[in-house]
C-alpha positions as CSV (number, residue, x, y, z in Angstrom):
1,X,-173.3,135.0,-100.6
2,X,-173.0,131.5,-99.4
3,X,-172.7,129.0,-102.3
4,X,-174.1,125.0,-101.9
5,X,-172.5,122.5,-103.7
6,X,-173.8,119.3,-104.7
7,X,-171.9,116.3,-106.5
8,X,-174.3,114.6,-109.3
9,X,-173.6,110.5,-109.5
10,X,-170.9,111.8,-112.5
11,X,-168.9,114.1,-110.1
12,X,-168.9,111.8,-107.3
13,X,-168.2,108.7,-108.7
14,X,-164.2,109.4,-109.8
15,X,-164.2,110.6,-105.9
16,X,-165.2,107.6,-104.8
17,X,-162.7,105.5,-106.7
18,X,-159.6,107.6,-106.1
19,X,-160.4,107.8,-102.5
20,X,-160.6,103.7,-102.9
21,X,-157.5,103.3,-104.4
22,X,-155.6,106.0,-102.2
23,X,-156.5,104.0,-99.2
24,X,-155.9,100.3,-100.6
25,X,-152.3,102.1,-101.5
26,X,-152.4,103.4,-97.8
27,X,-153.2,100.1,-96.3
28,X,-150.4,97.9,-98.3
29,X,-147.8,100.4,-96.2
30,X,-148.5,98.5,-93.4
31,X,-148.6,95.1,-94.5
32,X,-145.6,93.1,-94.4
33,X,-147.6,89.8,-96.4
34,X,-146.0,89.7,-99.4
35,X,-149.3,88.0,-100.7
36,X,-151.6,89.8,-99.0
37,X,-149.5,92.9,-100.9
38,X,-150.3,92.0,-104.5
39,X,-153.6,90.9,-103.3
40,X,-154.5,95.0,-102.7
41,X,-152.6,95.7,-105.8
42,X,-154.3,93.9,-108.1
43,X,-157.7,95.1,-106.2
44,X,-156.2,98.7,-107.1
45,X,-155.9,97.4,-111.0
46,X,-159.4,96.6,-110.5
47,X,-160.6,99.9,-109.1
48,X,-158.8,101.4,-112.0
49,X,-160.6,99.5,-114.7
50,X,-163.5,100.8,-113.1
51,X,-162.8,104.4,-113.2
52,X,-161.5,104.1,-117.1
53,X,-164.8,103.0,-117.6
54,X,-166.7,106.3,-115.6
55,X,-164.3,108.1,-117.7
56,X,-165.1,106.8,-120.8
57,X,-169.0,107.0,-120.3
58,X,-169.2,110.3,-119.0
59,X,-166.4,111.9,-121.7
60,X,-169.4,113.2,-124.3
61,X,-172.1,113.0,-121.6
62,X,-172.6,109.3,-122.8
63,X,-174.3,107.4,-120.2
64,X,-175.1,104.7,-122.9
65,X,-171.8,103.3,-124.5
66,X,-168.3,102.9,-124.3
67,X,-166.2,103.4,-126.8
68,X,-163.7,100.0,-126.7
69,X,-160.6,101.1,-128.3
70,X,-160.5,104.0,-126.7
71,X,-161.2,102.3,-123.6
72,X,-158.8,98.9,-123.8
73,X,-156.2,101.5,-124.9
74,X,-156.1,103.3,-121.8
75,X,-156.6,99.9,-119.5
76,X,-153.7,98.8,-121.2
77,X,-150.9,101.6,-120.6
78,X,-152.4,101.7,-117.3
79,X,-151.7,98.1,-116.1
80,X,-148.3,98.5,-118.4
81,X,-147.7,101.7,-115.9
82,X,-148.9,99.4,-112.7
83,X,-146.4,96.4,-113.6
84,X,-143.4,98.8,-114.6
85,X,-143.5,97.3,-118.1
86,X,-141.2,99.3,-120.4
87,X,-142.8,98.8,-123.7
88,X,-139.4,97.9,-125.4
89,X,-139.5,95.0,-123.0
90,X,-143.0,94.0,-124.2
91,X,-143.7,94.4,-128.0
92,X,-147.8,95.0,-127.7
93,X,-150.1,94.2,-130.7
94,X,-154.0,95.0,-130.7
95,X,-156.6,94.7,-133.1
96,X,-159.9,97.0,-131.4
97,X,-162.5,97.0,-133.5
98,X,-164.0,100.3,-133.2
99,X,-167.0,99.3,-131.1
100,X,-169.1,100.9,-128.8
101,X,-170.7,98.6,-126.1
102,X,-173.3,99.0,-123.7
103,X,-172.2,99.6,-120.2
104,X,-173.7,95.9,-119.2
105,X,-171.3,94.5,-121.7
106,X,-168.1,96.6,-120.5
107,X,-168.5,95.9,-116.8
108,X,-167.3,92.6,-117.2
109,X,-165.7,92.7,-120.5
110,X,-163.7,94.9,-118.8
111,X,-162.8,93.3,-115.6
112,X,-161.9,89.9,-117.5
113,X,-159.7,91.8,-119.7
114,X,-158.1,93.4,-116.7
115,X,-158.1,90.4,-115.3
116,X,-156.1,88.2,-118.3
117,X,-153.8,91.3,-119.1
118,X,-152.6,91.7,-115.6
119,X,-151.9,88.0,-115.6
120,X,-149.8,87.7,-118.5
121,X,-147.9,90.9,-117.4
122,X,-147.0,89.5,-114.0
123,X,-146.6,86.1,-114.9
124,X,-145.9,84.8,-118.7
125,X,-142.4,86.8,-119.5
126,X,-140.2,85.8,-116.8
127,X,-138.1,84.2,-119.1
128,X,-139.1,84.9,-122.6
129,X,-137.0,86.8,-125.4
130,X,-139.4,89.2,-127.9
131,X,-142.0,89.5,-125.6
132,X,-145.3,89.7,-127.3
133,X,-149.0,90.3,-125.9
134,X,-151.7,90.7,-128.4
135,X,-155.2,91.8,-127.4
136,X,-157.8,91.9,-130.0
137,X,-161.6,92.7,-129.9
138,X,-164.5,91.9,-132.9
139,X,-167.4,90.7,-133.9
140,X,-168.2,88.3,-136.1
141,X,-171.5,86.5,-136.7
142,X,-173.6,87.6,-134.0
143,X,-170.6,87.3,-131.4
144,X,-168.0,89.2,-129.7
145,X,-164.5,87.8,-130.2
146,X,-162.0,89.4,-127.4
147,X,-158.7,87.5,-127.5
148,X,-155.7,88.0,-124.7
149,X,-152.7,86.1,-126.4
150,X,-148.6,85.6,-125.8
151,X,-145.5,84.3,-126.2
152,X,-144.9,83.3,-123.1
153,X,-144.2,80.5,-120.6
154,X,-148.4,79.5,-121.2
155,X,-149.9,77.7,-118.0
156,X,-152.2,74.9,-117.5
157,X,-155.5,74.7,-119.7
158,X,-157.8,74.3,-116.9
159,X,-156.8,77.1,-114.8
160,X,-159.9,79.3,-115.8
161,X,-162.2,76.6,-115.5
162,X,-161.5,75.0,-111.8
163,X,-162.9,76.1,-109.0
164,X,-160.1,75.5,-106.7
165,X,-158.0,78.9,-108.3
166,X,-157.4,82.2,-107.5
167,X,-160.1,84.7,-106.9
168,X,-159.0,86.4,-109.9
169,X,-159.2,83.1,-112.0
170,X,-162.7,82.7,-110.5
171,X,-163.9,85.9,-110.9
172,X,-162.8,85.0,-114.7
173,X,-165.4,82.3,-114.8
174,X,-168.0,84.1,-113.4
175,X,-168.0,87.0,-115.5
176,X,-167.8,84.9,-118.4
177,X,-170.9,83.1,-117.8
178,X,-172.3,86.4,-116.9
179,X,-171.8,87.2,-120.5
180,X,-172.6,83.6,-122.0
181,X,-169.2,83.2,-123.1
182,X,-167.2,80.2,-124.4
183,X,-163.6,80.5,-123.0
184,X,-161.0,78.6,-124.8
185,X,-157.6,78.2,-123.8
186,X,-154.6,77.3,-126.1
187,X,-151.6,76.9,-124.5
188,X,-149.9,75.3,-127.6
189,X,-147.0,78.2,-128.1
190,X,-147.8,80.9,-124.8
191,X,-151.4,81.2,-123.9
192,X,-154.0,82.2,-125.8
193,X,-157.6,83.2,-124.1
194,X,-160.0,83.6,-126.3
195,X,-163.7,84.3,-125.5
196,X,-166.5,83.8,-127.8
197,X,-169.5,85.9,-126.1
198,X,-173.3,86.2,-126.8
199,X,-174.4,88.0,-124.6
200,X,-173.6,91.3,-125.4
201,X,-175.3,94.5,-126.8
202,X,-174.1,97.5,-129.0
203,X,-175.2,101.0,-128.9
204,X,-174.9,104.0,-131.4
């Protein structure tokens, strides 16, 4: 008896990415660049998000929502795996409200917090003591609070909002706007991203 297989969309898709990643990891072997190394890593912490969030939408046979803590938790100990954080060298708070999103709102919820989490890994701890980062997701009056905060080294205040940044920083901005969100930036004691959004939409 000869057997067809076929992949649905929900079968193929965690192909896809792992086949992505496997050959962005492949290509770094042979690049000697040191930026043009963590450029593909971080496009690997990208692909990742992505598959977390197939993963999350498919679990129940959901195609609708995404469940957010469950979610940021497991974007979180994944980019903690990706940046060899040990976490009793980073003391992580969050505050999730339990949320589920529609997959419109995740896509770039996602990728900015992916995004400002994999920046304060690699960058704000160098030399801190009691290394904190605090991540926290709610809503209040008819908008979505999602706040990325430390206790780091903090950086300049405009860094999300020029043009002349990295791509990540960019891709920052234009996810943002993608989600009419106010981005303020608090460097006052670390750095503290906060994102007031209203454009966003909730499912059952």
């Amino acid at each position: 008896t000869t057997e067809i297989y076929t992949l649905s969309l929900h079968d193929a898709l965690p192909i896809y990415l792992q086949v992505i990643s496997s050959l962005l990891k492949l290509q770094s072997q042979y690049i000697e660049d040191e930026g043009a190394i963590k450029a593909i890593a971080e496009g690997r912490n990208r692909v990742h998000s992505m598959a977390l969030l197939h993963q999350n939408l498919y679990k129940d046979e959901d195609i609708t929502g995404v469940n957010m803590k469950e979610y940021f938790t497991n974007l979180i100990e994944g980019l903690f795996d990706a940046y060899n954080i040990n976490a009793d060298d980073v003391k992580l708070i969050t505050e999730i409200q339990d949320l589920t999103l529609d997959i419109d709102t995740v896509i770039p919820l996602g990728l900015i917090a992916n995004e400002l989490i994999s920046n304060t890994l690699k960058h704000a701890f160098s030399h801190t003591a009691e290394a904190t980062l605090v991540v926290k997701l709610s809503e209040s009056e008819d908008k979505l609070l999602f706040q990325v905060s430390d206790n780091g080294k903090g950086y300049d205040t405009d860094i999300i909002k020029k043009e002349n940044k990295s791509f990540g920083q960019k891709l920052i901005k234009s996810l943002s706007a993608k989600l009419d969100a106010d981005v303020h930036v608090d460097t006052s004691s670390g750095t503290d991203v906060t994102l007031f959004i209203k454009d966003y939409n909730k499912t059952s």
